[in-house]
C-alpha positions as CSV (number, residue, x, y, z in Angstrom):
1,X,6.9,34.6,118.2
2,X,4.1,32.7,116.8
3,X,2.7,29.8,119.4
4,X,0.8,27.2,117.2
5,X,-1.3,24.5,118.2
6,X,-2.3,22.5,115.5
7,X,-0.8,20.7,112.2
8,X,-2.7,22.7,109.7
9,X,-1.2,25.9,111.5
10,X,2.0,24.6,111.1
11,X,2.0,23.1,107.7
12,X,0.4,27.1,106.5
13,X,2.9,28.8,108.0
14,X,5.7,26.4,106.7
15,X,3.7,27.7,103.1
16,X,4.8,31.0,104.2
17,X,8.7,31.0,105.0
18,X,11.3,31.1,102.3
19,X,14.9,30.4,103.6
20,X,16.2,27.8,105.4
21,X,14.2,26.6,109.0
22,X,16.0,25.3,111.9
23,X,14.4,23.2,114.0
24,X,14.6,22.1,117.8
25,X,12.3,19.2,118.6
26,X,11.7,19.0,122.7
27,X,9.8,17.6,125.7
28,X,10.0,21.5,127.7
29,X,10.8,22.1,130.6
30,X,13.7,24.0,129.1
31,X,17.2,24.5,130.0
32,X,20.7,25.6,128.6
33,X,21.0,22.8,126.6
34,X,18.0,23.6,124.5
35,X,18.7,27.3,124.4
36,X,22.0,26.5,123.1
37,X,20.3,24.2,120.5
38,X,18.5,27.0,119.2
39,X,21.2,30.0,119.3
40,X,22.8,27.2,117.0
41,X,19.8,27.1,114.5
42,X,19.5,31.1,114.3
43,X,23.2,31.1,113.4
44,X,22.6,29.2,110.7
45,X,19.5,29.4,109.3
46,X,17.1,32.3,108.2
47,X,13.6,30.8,110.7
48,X,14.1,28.4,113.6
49,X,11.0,26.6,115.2
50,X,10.8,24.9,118.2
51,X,8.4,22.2,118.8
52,X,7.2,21.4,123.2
53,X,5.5,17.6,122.9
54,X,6.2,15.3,125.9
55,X,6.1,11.8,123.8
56,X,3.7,9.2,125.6
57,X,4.5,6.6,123.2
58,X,8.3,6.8,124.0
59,X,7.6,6.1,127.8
60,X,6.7,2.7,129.2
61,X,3.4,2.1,131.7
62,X,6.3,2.4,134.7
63,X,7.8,5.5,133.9
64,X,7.5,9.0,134.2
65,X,5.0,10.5,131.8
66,X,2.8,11.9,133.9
67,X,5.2,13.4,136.3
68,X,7.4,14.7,133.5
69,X,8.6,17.9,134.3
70,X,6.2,21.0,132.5
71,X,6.0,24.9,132.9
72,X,4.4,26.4,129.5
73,X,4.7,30.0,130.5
74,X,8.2,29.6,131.4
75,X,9.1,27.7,128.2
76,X,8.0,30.3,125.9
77,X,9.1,33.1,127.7
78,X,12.6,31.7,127.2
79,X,12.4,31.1,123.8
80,X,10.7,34.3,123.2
81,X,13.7,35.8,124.6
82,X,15.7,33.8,122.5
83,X,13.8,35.5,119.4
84,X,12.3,32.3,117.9
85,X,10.0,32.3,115.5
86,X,7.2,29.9,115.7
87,X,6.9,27.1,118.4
88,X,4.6,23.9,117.9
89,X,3.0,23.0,120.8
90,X,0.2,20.3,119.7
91,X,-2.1,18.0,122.2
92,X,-1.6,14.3,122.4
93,X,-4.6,14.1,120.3
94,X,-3.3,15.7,117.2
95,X,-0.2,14.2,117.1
96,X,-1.7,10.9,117.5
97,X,-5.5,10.9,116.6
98,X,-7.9,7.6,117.4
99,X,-7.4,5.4,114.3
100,X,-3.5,6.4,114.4
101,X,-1.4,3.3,113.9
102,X,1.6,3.6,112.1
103,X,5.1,3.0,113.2
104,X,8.4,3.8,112.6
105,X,11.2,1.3,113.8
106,X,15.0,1.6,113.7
107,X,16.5,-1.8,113.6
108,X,19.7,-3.4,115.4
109,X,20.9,0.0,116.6
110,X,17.8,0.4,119.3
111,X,18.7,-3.4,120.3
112,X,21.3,-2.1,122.5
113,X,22.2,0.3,125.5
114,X,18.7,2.3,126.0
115,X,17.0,0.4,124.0
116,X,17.2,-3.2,125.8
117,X,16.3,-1.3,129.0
118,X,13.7,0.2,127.8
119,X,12.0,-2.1,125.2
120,X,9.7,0.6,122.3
121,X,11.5,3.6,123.9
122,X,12.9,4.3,120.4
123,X,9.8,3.5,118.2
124,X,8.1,6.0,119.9
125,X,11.3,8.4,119.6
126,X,11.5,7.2,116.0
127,X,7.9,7.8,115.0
128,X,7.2,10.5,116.9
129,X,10.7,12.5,115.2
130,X,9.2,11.3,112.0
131,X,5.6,13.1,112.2
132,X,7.2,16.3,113.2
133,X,9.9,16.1,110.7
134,X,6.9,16.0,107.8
135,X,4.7,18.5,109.6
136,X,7.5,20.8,110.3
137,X,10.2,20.4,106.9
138,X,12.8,21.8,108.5
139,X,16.1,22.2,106.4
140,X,18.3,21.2,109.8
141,X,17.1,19.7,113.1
142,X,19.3,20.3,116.0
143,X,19.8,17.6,118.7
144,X,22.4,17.3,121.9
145,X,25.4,14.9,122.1
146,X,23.9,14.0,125.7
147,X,21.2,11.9,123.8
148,X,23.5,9.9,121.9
149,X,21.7,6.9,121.0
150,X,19.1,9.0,120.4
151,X,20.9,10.9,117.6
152,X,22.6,7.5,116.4
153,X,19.0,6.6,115.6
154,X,17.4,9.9,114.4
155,X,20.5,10.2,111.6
156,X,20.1,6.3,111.0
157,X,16.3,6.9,110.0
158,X,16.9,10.4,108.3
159,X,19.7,8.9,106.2
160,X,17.7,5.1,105.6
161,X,14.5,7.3,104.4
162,X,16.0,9.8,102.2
163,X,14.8,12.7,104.5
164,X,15.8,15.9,103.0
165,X,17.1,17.6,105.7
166,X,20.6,17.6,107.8
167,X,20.8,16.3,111.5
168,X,22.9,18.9,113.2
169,X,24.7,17.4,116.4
170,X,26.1,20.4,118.9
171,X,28.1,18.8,121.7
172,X,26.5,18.4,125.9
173,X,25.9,21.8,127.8
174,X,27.2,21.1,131.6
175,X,26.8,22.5,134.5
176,X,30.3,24.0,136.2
177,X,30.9,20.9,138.1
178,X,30.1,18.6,134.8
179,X,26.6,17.4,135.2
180,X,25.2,17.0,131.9
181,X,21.9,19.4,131.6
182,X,18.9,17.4,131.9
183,X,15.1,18.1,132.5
184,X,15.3,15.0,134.3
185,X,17.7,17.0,137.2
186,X,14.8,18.6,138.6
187,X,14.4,15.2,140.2
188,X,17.7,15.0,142.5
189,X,17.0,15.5,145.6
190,X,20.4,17.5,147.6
191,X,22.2,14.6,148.2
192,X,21.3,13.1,144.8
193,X,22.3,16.5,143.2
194,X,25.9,16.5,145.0
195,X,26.3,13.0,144.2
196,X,25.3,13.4,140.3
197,X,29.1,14.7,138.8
198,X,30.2,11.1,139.3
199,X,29.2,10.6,136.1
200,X,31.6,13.0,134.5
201,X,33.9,12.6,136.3
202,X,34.0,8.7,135.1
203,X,33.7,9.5,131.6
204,X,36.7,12.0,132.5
205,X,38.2,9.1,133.8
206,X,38.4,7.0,130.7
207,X,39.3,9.7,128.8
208,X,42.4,10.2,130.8
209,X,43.3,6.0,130.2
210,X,42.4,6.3,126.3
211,X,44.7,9.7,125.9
212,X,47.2,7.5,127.5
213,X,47.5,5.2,125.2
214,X,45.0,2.3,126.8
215,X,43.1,0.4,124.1
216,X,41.6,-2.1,125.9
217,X,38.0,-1.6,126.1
218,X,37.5,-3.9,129.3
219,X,39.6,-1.9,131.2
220,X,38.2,1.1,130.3
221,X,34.5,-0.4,131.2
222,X,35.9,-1.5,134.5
223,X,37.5,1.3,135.7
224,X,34.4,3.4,134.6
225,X,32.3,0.8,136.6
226,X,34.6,1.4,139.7
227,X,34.4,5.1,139.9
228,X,30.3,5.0,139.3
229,X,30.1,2.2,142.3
230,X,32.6,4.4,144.8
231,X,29.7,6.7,145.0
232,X,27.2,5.3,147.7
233,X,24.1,6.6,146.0
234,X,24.7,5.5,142.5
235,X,23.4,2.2,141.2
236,X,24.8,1.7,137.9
237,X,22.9,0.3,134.9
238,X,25.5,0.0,131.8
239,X,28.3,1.6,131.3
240,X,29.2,0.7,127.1
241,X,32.4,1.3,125.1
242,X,30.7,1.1,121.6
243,X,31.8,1.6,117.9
244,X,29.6,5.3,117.6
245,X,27.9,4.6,114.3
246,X,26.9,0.4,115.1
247,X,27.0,1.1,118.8
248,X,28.5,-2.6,119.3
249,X,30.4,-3.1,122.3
250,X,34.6,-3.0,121.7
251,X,37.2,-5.2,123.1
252,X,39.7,-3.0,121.2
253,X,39.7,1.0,120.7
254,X,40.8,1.0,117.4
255,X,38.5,3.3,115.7
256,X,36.2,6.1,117.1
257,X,34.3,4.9,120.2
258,X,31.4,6.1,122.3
259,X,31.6,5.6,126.0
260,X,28.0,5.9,127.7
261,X,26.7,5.0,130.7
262,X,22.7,5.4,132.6
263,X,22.9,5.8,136.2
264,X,20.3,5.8,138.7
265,X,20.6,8.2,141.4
266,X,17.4,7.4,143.8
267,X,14.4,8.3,142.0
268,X,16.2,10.0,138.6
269,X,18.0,7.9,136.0
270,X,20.8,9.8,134.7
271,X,22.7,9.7,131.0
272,X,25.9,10.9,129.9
273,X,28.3,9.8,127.4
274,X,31.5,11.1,125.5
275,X,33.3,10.4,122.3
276,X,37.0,8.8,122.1
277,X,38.9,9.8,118.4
């Protein structure tokens, strides 16, 4: 496994490869999820990269760049067990030098959900995705359902630029009790941590009512919104019922739906989401 650090590494060693390249774009601190990611890209393609780059300009001055959860060593020793074949691991610096100022956006989409709480989140997301799709070329990326606006966005700009490459989408790795993997876990303190399968369990929930036959989205919101508040630690932020390629809010499940919800639990803010038909 090749560990390079620099864009001109990269772009000579993409000279090099003939086949397809699967590629895993992450922040670290790895976990199941992203292993899974890229036992999905070595099934499928001939070379799989993997590139470690905790984003700065997809964070906001009040949240948690600098405390974001890293361990190198660890990291590659998991991928290099995983057999992959090069991972990118550049400095703040090269991805974005002094003079850099260039931006990709993602309209309408990013308005909503994640993206009015956290106001630029997605430009950074966006732009950053961007600059390693060009550096890298992979022939697929891999993301996780978890992220779901995230991916909404990512196959929105992919598909709006003409990228030649395919966004691959492999569903949520859980834990047993149905915690979605995060990086972000790491924060939960052993109350947080019991407290944190609420979230499934409410998605579960409004899974049950849509299997059922209910169609009303508002129902669906509220009794999400009731089993989130039930749990004396959570303090819920959204919880959406959203058409999955426009992500606008439904009064009426009549086409495929995406129900997602953020959820603080003390200091960690917590994602999860599933997909209805």
């Amino acid at each position: 496994m090749k560990v390079i650090k620099t864009i001109a590494e990269a772009r000579a060693l993409r000279r090099q490869l003939t086949g397809s390249l699967g590629f895993v774009p992450t922040m670290g601190y790895l976990h199941e999820g992203h292993l899974t990611l890229v036992r999905h890209s070595r099934a499928e393609n001939r070379h799989t990269a993997v590139s470690i780059f905790v984003n700065p300009t997809q964070f906001s001055p009040k949240e948690d760049y600098q405390s974001y959860p890293r361990d190198e060593a660890r990291d590659l020793a998991m991928l290099e067990a995983e057999r992959t074949d090069f991972v990118f691991m550049p400095s703040e610096e090269e991805i974005y030098p002094r003079a850099f100022s260039t931006w990709v956006e993602v309209t309408r989409i990013t308005d909503r959900l994640e993206g009015a709480v956290r106001p630029g989140h997605f430009r950074g997301v966006a732009t950053v995705v961007n600059k390693l799709f060009n550096i890298i070329e992979p022939t697929r990326a891999y993301f996780g359902q978890k992220d779901a606006q995230q991916v909404t966005v990512i196959q929105r700009m992919a598909a709006d630029l003409n990228m030649n490459l395919q966004v691959v989408v492999a569903p949520t790795v859980r834990e047993p009790d149905g915690l979605a993997m995060s990086s972000r876990n790491v924060y939960l303190t052993p109350a947080g941590r019991k407290a944190a399968p609420v979230l499934f369990r409410s998605l579960q929930l409004a899974r049950e009512m849509w299997a059922k036959g209910e169609k009303d989205a508002g129902r669906l919101r509220q009794a999400v919104t009731a089993h989130i508040e039930a749990e004396p630690l959570a303090r819920l932020d959204y919880v959406s019922v959203a058409d999955t390629e426009t992500l606008e809010e439904l009064s009426v499940i009549d086409r495929p739906a995406l129900v997602s919800l953020a959820v603080k639990l003390g200091k960690p803010r917590l994602m999860d989401n599933i997909l209805l038909g």
